[in-house]
C-alpha positions in Angstrom: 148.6 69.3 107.5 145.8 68.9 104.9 142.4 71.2 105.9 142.0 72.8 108.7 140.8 72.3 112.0 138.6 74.6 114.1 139.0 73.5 118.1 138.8 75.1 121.8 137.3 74.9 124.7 134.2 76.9 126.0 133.8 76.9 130.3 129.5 76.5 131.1 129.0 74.4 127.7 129.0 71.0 128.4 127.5 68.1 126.2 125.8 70.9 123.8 125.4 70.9 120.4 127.6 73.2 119.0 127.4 74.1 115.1 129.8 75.7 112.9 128.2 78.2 109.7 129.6 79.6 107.5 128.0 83.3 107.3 126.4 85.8 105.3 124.4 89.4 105.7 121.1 87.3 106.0 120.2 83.9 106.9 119.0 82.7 103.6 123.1 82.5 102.8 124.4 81.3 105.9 126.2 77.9 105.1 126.0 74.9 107.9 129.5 73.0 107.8 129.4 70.9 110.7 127.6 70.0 113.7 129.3 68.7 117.2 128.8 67.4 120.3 130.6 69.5 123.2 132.7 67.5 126.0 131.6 67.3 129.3 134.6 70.2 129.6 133.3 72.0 126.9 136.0 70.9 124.5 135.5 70.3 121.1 136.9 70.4 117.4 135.7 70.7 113.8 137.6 69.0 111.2 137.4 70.7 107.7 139.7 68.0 105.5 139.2 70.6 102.5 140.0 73.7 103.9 138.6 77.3 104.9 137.4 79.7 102.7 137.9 83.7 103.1 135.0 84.6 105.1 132.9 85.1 108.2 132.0 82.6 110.8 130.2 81.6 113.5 130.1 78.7 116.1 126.7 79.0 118.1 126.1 76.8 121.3 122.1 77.1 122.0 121.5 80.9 122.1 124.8 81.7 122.4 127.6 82.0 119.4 130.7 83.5 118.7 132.6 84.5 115.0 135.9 84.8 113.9 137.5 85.7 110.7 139.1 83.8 107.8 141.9 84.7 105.0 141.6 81.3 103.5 145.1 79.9 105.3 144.3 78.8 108.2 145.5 75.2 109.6 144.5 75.2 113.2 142.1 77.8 114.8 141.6 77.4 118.5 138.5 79.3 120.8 138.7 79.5 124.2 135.7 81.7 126.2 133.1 80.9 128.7 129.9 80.7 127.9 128.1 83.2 129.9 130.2 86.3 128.6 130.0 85.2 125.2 127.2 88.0 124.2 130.5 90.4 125.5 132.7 89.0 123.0 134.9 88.1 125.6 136.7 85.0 124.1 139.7 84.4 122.9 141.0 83.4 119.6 144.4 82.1 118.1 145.2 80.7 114.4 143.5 83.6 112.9 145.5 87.1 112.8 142.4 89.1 111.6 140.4 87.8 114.4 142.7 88.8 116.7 142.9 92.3 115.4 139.4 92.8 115.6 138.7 91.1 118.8 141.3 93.6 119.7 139.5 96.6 118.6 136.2 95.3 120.0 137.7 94.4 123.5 139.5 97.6 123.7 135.9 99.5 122.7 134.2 97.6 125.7 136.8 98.3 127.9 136.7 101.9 126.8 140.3 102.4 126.1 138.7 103.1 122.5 136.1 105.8 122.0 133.4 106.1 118.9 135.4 108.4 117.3 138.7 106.1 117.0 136.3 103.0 116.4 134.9 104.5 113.7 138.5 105.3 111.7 139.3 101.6 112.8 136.5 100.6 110.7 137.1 102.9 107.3 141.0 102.5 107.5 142.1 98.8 108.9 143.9 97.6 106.5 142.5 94.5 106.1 138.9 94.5 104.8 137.3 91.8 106.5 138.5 93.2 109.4 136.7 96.8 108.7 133.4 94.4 107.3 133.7 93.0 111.3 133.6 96.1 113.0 131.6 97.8 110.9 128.7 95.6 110.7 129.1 93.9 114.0 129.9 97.4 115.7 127.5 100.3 114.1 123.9 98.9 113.2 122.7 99.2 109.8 121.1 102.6 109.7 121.3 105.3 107.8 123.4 107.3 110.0 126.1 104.7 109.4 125.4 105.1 105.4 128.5 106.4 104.6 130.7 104.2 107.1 129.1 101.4 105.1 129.8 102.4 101.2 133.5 103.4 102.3 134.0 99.7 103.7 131.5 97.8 101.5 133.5 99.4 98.5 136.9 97.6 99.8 135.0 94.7 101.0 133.8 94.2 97.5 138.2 93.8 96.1 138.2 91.0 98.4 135.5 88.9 96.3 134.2 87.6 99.5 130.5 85.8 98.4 128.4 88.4 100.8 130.3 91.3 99.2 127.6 92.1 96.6 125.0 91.8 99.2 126.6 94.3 101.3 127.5 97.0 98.7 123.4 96.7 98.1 122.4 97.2 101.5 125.2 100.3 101.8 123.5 101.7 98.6 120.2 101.7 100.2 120.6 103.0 103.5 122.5 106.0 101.8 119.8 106.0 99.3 117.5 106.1 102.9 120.2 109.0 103.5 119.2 111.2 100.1 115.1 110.2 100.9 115.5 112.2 104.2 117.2 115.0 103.2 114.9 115.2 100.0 111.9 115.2 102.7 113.2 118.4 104.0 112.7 119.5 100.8 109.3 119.3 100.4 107.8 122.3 101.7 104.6 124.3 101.9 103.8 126.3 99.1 106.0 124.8 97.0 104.9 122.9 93.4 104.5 119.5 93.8 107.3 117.3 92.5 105.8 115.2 88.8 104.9 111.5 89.8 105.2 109.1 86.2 104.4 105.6 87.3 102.7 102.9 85.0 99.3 102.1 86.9 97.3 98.6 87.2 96.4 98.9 83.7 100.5 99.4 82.6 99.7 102.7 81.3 101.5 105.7 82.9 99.6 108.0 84.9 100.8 111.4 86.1 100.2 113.6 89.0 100.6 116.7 86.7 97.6 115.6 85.2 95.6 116.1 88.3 95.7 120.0 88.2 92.7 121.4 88.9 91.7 119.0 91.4 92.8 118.9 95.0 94.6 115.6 95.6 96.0 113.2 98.0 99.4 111.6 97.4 99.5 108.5 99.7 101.9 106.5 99.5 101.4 103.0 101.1 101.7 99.6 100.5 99.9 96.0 100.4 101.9 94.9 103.8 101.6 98.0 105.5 99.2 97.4 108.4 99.2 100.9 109.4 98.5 102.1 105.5 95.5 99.4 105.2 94.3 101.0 108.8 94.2 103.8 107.2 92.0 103.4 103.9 88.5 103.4 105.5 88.7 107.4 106.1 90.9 107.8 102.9 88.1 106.1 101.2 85.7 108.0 103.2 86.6 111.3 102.4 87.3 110.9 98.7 83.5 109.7 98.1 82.4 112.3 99.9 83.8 115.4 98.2 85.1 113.1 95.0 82.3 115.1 93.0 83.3 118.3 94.4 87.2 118.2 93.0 88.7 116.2 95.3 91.1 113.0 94.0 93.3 110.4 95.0 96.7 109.4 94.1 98.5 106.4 95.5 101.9 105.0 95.2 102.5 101.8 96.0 105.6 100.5 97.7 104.8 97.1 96.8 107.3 95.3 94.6 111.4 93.9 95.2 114.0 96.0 96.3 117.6 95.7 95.7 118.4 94.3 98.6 115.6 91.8 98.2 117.0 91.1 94.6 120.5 90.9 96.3 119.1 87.9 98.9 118.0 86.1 96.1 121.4 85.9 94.6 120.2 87.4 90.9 117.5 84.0 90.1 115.9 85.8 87.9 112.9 83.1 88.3 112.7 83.8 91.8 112.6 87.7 91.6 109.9 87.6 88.8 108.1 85.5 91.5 108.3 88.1 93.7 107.4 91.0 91.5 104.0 88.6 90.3 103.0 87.8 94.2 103.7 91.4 94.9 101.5 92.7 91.9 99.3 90.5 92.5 98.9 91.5 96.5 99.0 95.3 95.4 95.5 94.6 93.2 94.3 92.1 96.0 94.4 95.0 98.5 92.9 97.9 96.1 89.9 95.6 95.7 90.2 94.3 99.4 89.8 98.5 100.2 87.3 99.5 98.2 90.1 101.8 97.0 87.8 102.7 93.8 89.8 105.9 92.3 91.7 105.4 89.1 94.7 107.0 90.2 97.1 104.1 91.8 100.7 103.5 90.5 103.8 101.5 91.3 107.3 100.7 89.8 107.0 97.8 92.2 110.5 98.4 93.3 109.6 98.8 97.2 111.8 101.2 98.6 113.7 102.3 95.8 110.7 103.5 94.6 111.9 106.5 92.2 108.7 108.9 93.7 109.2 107.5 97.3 112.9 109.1 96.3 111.4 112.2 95.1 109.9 112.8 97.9 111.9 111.9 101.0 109.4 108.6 102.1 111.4 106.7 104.5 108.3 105.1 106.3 104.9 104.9 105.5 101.6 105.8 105.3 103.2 109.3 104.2 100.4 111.7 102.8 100.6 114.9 101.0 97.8 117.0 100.0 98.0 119.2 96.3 96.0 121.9 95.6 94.5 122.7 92.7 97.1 124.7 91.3 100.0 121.7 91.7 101.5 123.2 95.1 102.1 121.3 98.0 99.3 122.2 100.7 99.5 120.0 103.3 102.2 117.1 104.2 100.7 114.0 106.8 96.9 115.6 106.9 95.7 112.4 108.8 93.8 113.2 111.5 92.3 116.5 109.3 92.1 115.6 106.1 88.7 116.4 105.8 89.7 120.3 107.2 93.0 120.4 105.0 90.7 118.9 101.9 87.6 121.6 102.7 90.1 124.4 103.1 91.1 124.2 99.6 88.7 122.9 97.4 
């Protein structure tokens, strides 16, 4: 038999439209291959004369959907469920052996013959990648308590030269980059110097926080989309033209910019990412002058979250703040609500 066909039979789902992707890590690459009508019964098939491709993918009937798993060889996959335990993963799938397996693994988890501990080896040692991709991505969120769990399996998923590999070897890489950023904020401490800062600012020179000393200063790092940072400006600003002549300075880092995972999504168009970076630059300015955010001290590899000084120092979320003193060592971390106290006490 030429192609392959994709069939069952879902109880509760009749005369729906039913749709068959073909699926990524975000829905920018998600692939539409057919779309159905359902039987009164709930029956119905997808014909694919040339083939299936190794992947990941979904059927989805209104709010509901279902995935299984392809090797590429499959002539006749058949689904059978209901439609109302579908959000359990309680369906049924034959034609496709690594479905099976981790329909298997998944089942056995809800029923809780399987614990946390045992799911998680099932995801760093099945044997067959996509399988491991499955559970680990469909099974453990992506968070950075996962991180490792994630680069283990994104590093096999990436032999298999599936088309989302490269995406999901970048979003492993950042969340244990996310990982390093919150140990690394445990390492900023009281008393201790202040980490360098070497950014290019608005005018592409590089600015540094080292030359700052002398002056009391506010790190703040924040971002042209950050609702909460832009919240936050009017007392920034407030307090910076009040005791500017005094010794007191700003420094902000912008997270504005693309990521690598951002970069990943856009599939390496080089065109589109220097899109992004311009819009983003161009937002980042917009929102200085938009803030009245008048000091000269603002900077930004425009690389979002894999900022190299959101690294430094441990940002995972932001507005973060830190407050220098004039001899470079970190005095306060987060003075929001007393900045003008913290800024006072040390000027």
């Amino acid at each position: 038999m030429n192609g392959t066909s994709v069939s069952g039979k879902i109880q509760n789902a009749g005369d729906m439209s039913i749709f068959l992707d073909r699926v990524g890590l975000s829905t920018t690459s998600n692939v539409r291959l057919a779309a159905e009508k359902t039987s009164a019964d709930g029956s119905f098939t997808f014909s694919l004369p040339e083939g299936i491709q190794k992947g990941i993918y979904r059927i989805t009937l209104g709010a509901k959907s279902l995935e299984f798993i392809s090797d590429g060889s499959e002539k006749d996959v058949v689904i059978t469920g209901d439609l109302n335990t579908l959000q359990n993963m309680d369906y049924k799938v034959t034609g496709s052996k690594l479905t099976e397996k981790f329909l298997a693994v998944v089942q056995g988890f809800v029923r809780k013959d399987i614990d946390l501990t045992r799911l998680t080896e099932l995801a760093e040692k099945e044997a067959d990648p996509m399988v491991s991709f499955m559970i680990a991505s469909r099974m453990f969120t992506f968070r950075e308590e996962f991180a490792e769990l994630h680069q283990k399996v994104a590093a096999r998923v990436k032999a298999t030269g599936v088309d989302f590999a490269a995406e999901y070897e970048t979003i492993a890489s950042s969340l244990m980059k996310q990982a390093a950023r919150r140990m690394a904020t445990s390492k900023i401490q009281l008393g201790m110097d202040a980490p360098e800062i070497a950014l290019e600012g608005v005018d592409g020179k590089i600015k540094k926080l080292s030359d700052y000393k002398g002056k009391v200063v506010l790190i703040d790092f924040w971002a042209s989309w950050c609702g909460p940072c832009r919240k936050a400006n009017p007392h920034v600003v407030e307090i910076y033209n009040k005791y500017k002549a005094k010794g007191f300075d700003v420094f902000s880092v912008s997270l504005d910019g693309v990521d690598n995972r951002t970069r990943a999504s856009m599939q390496g168009d080089a065109s589109q990412i220097q899109q992004n970076l311009d819009r983003s630059k161009e937002r980042w300015l917009g929102a200085i002058a938009q803030d009245n955010l008048t000091w000269n001290g603002h900077v930004s590899d425009l690389k979002k979250w894999d900022s190299t000084a959101a690294a430094t120092y441990g940002v995972s979320s932001i507005p973060k703040t830190f407050l220098v003193d004039k001899n470079g060592k970190i005095a306060a971390i987060d003075p929001r609500y007393n900045l003008e106290e913290e800024v006072l006490k040390h000027l």
